[in-house]
N, C-alpha and C positions, 0 to 999 in steps of 0.2 A: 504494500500500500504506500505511493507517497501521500506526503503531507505537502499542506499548502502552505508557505509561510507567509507570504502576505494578498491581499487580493490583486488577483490579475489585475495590469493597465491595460485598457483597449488600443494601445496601440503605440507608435515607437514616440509620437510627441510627448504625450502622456508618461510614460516610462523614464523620458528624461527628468521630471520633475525630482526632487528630492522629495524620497518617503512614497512615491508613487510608486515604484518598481516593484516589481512580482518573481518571483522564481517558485520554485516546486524542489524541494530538495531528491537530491538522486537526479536530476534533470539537468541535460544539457542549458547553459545561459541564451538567451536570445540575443541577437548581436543590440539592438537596441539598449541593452543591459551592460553593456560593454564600453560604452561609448558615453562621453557625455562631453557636448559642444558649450566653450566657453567664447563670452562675447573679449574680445581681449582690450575694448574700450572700459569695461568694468574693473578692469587690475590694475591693480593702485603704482605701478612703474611702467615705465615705456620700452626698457631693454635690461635684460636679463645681468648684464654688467651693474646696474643700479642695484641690483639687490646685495644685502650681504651675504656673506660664506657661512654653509651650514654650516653649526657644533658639532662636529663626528663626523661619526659615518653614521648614517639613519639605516635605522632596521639591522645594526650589525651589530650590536651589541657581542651576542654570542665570540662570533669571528673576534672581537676584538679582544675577550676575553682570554680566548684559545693562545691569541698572538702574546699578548702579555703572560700570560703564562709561562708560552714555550721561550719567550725569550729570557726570564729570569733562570733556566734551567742552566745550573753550573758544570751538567757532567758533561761528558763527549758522545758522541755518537747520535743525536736528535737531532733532526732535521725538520724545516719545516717548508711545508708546501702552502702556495697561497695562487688561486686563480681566480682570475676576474675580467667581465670586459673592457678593451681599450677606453679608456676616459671617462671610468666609473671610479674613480683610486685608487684603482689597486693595486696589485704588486709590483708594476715597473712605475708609479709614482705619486702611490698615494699615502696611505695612513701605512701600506707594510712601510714603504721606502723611508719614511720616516723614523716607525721604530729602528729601524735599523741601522741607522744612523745613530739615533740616543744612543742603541747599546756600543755600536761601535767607537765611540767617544770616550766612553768610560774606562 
């Protein structure tokens, strides 16, 4: 049996709305659900340079945790692997390239 978790929107305008959107658990998402068009005269900057620099890394807590870990480890033999897409921070220059820096300073 699925469950409905909220009531169907009649249609993909509708569905855009915040709180109108519907799915059925077990159920593939409707692409409408997927999507949601922003007017970009509403956002309070004009180019992405104006904004400031995230705090972190968002959503990575874990990963950063793992990395700070592995890098206080004093013995030999640990290695650590870090992959990530081009221009997301990652390992060729973002939060690893950094730690590894601190540690290798010390």
């Amino acid at each position: 049996m699925t469950e409905t978790i909220m009531a169907k929107a009649p249609d993909a305008e509708t569905a855009l709305r915040p709180g109108a959107a519907s799915f059925e658990a077990g159920r593939p998402l409707a692409p409408a659900l997927l999507y949601r068009r922003s007017d970009p005269a509403e956002l309070p900057f004009g180019l992405c340079t104006e904004l400031d620099e995230a705090p972190g890394l968002i959503g990575q807590e874990r990963a950063v945790e793992a990395l700070n870990f592995a890098l206080r480890m004093r013995a030999k033999g640990y290695n650590v692997f870090a992959l990530g897409a081009g221009g997301t921070g990652g390992p060729s220059g973002g939060y690893v390239a950094l730690a590894l820096d601190r540690v290798a300073e010390r």
